[in-house]
VODOSE-221100 format. One record per residue (C-alpha): residue in three letters; x, y, z. Coordinates in steps of 0.001 Angstrom, whole numbers, plus 524288, in hexadecimal, padded with zeros to 5 digits. Layout:
% residues N
AlaXYZ;...
//
This chain:
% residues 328
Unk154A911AD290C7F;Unk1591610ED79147E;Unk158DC11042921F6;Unk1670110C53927EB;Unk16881106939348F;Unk1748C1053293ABF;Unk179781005F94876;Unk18584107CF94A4E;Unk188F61092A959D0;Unk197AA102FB95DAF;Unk19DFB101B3968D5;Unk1ACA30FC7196C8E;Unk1ABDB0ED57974D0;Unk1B7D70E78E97373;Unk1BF810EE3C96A76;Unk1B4B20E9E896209;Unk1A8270F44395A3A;Unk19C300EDA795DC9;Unk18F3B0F312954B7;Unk183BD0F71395FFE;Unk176880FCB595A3A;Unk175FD10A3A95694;Unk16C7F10F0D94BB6;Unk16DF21190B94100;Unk164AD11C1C937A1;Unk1622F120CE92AFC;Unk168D912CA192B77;Unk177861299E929D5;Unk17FC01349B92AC4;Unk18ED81348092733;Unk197E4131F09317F;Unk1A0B813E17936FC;Unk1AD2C1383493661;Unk1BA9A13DF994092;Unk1C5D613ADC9431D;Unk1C83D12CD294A1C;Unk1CC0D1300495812;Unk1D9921280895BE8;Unk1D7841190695C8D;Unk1CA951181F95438;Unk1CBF910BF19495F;Unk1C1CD10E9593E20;Unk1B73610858943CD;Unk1B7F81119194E27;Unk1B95611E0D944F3;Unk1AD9A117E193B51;Unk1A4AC1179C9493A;Unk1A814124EC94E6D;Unk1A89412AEF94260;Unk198C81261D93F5A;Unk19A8D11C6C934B8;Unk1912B1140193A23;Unk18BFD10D4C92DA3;Unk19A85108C192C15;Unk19E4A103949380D;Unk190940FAD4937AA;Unk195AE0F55F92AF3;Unk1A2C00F25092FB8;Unk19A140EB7E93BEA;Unk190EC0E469931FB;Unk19C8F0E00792A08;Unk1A4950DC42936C8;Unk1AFF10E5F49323B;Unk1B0D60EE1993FBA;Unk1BBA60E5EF943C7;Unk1C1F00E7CA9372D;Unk1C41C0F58193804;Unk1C5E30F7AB947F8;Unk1D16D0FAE594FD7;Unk1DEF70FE6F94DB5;Unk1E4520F0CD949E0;Unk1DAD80F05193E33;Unk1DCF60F7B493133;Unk1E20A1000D92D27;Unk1D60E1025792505;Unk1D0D310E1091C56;Unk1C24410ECA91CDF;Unk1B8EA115D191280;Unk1AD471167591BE5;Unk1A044119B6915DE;Unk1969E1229A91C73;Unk18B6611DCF923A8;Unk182351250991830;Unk18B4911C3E90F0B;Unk1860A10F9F9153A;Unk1775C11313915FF;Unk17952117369064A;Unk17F0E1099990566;Unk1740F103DA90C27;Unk1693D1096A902F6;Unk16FB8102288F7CF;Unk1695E0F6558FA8D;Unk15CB30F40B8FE61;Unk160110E7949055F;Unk169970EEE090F27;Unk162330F89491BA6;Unk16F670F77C924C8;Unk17CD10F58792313;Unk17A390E6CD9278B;Unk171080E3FF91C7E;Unk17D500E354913DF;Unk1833A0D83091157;Unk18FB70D644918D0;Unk197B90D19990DE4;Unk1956F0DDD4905CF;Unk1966C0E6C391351;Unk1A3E50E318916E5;Unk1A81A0E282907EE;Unk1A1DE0F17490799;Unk1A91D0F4EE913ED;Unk1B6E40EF3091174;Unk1B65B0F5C6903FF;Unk1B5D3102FA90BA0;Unk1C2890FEC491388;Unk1D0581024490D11;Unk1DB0F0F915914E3;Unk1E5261034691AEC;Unk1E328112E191F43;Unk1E23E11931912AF;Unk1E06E127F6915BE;Unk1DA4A1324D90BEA;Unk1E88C1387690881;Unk1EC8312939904DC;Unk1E169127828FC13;Unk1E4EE1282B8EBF4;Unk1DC4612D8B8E2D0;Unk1D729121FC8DAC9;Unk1DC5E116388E2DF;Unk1D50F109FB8E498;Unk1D5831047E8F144;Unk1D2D10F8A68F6EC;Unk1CA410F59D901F8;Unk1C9B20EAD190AEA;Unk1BDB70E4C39048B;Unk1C7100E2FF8F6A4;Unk1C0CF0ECE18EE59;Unk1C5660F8748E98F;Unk1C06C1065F8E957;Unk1C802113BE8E3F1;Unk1C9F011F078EA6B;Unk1C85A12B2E8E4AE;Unk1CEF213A858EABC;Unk1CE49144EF8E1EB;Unk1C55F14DC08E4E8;Unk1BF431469B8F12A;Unk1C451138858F6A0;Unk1B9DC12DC18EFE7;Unk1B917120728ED35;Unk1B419118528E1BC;Unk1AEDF109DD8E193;Unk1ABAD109DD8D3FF;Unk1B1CF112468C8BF;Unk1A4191135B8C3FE;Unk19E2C118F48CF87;Unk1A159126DA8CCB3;Unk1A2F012FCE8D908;Unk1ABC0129EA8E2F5;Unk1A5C81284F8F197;Unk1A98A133368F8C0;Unk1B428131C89051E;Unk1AC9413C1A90E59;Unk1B7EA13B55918EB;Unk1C50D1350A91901;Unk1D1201335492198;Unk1C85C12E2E92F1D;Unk1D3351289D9365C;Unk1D1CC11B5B93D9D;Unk1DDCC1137F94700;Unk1DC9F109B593BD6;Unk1D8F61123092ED2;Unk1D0AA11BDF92AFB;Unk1C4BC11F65926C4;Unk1BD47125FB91A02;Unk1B0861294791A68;Unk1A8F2126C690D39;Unk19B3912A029080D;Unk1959B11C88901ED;Unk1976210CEC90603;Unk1A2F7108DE8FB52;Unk19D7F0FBD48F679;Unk1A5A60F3068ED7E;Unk1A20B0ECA98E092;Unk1A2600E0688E6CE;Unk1A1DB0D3BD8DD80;Unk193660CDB08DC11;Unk19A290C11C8DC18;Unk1A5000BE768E734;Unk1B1080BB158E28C;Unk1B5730AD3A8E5EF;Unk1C4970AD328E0E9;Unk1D0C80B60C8E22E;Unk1D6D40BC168D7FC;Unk1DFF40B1708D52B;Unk1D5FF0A7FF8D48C;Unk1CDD70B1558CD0B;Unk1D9A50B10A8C2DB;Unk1DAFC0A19D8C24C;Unk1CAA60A11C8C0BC;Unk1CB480ABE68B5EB;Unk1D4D20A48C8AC82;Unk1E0460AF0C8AFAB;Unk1EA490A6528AEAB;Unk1F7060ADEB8AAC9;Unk1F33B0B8438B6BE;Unk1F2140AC968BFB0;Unk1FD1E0A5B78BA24;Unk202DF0B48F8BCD4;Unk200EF0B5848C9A2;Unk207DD0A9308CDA9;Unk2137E0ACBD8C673;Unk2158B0B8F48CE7A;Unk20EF30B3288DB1E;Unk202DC0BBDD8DD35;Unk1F9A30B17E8DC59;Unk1F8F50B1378EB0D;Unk1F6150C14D8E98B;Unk1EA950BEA58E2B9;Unk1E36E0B0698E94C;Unk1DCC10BA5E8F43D;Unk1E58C0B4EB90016;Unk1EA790C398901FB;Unk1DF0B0C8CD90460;Unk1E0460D41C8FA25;Unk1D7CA0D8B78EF88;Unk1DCC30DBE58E0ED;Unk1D74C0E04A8D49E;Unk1DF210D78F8CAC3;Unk1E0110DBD38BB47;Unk1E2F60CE078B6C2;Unk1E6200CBCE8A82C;Unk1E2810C14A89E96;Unk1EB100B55B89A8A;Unk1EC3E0BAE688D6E;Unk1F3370C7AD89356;Unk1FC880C0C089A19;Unk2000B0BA1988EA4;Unk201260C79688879;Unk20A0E0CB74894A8;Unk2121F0BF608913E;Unk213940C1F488366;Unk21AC90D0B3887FE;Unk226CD0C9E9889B8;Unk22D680C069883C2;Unk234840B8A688F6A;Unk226B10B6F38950B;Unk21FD00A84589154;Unk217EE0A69C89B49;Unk214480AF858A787;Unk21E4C0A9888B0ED;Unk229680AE398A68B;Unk225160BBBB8AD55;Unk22E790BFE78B7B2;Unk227AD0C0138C4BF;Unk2287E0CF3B8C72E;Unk223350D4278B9E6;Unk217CA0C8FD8BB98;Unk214800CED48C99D;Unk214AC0DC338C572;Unk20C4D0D97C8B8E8;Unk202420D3648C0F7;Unk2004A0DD488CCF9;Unk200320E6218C2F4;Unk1F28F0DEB28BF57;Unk1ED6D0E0D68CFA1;Unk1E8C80EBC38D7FD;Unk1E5FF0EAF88E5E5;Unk1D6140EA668E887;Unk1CAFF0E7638E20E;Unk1CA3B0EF9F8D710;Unk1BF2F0ED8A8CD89;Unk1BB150F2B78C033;Unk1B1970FB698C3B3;Unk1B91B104B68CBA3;Unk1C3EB104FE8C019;Unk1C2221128E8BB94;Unk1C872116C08AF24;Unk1D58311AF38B1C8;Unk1D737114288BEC9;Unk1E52410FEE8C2DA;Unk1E467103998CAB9;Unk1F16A101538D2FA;Unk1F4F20F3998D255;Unk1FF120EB1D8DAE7;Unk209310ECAF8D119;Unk208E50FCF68D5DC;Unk207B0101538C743;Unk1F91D106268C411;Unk1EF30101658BA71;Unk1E61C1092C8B2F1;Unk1D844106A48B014;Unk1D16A10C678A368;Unk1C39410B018A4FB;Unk1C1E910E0489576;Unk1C940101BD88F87;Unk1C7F80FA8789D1E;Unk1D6DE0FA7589D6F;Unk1E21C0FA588A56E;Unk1EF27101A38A2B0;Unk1FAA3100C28AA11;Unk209030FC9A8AA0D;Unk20D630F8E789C0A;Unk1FDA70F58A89A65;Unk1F42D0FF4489273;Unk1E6460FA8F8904C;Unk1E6550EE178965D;Unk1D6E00EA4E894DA;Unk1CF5C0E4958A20A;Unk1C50D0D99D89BA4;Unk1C1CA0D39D8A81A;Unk1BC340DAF98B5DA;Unk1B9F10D97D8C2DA;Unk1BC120CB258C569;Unk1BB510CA218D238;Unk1C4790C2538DB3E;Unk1C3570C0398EB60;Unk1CF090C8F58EB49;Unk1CD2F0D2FA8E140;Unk1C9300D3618D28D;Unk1CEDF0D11C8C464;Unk1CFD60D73F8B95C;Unk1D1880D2EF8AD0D;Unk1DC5F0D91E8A31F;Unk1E1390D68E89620;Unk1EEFD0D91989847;Unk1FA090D88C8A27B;Unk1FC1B0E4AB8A850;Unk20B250E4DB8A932;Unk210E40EFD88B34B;
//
């Protein structure tokens, strides 16, 4: 077993947490987490409350500032255990300490644990995906006990041992094991419009700059989205519905902008956690749902709608590709 060292002591110097040497060992025990006494931020409440592992990574990562007093957040934090660090540790044999990891991956890891807003146990749906501040996606599951899953495939959610930890600027939940994202091998280079251009998708870009979302999509929002983008070949389709339509711009602007958020969700949603009947909630407010036996969507006037292309990734999100328009 790896021995885990971490320097955990803090103390308050001008308004600011300063990291002072303080050893713990091996033995990692989970934290006992109270109630936040009035005026503690989450840094505070993560220190007092003994998840030490944590608030080193947020040091290592330089994301104490991020999450520290009352004019910051709100934020909703899934905070793993000190036990769920030193497991995370022991999966590589390059890593002894939580500074051995590459800083990169350690702040991508820790934003993806990091919901944007106070989102409290009684707010949470059964199912959702939500999206953290890192761009991915994870679901959350309640019935029976509150879990979450990365990956459809994964089986058993990760247990949330304690929720509802309030903070002046969120709250906490207390989880058993690190949530790590199925980031890209390769780092994506272009946005999702660009993506579009570079893929041949012609009609969807030619789309988008009918009904103005182009801008939505280039990245300069700073939002992530999980785009279901169709061929050329089903837009032609779409265009051959209706007789007064020639080319796309014959659409009217407020069908062609609610056909094509009906094609976006919020986050970056990928195929693996796409479990078979999963509803996906998309801009447009009307669900999608996914059928893991024919790889299909279904929704709106759509049945069947086949998905030949995956998890393109974007700097902003990822694409799908579709054989149809979806039409709301």
């Amino acid at each position: 077993m790896k021995r885990v060292i971490l320097n955990v002591s803090f103390f308050l110097l001008a308004g600011g947490l300063i990291l002072s040497s303080c050893k713990k060992e091996d033995e990692e025990t989970t934290p006992i987490v109270t109630p936040a006494p009035d005026g503690d931020d989450i840094i505070d409440v993560a220190i007092a409350s003994g998840f030490d592992s944590l608030a080193v990574a947020l040091t290592e990562a330089n994301l104490v500032s991020t999450f520290q007093g009352d004019n910051s957040g709100p934020f909703t934090v899934f905070a793993p255990t000190n036990t769920a660090f030193a497991n995370l540790i022991s999966t590589n044999a390059a890593w002894n300490r939580i500074s051995d990891i590459d800083n990169t991956l350690l702040t991508a890891v820790l934003k993806y644990h990091v919901l944007d807003g106070k989102v409290m146990s009684t707010d949470i749906v059964d199912g959702d995906f939500v999206n953290t501040l890192s761009g991915y996606t994870f679901k959350i599951n309640t019935t029976g006990a509150v879990t979450i899953d990365v990956n459809a495939t994964t089986g058993t959610g990760i247990p949330v041992s304690t929720v509802d930890v309030a903070a002046t600027n969120g709250v906490i939940h207390a989880i058993d094991q690190v949530l790590v994202p199925s980031i890209p091998t390769t780092m994506p280079t272009q946005s999702i419009a660009g993506l579009a251009v570079a893929a041949g998708l012609d009609s969807l870009v030619v789309a988008l700059s009918e009904a103005g979302l182009v801008t939505t999509f280039d990245g300069s929002n700073g939002n992530f989205y999980t785009v279901f983008a169709p061929t050329n070949l089903a837009f032609v389709n779409l265009l051959g519905t209706n007789m007064a339509w020639n080319r796309i711009s014959d659409i009217d602007n407020a069908t062609l902008t609610a056909v094509l958020t009906f094609h976006v969700a919020n986050g970056t949603i990928q195929a693996g956690q796409l479990s078979d009947g999963q509803t996906i909630n998309t801009l447009q407010t009307t669900a999608l749902t996914f059928n893991a036996t024919g790889t299909t969507l279904t929704g709106g006037s759509s049945t069947a709608v086949g998905i030949s292309g995956t998890d393109n990734y974007a700097t902003n999100g990822v694409v799908h590709i579709i054989d149809e328009v979806l039409v709301p």
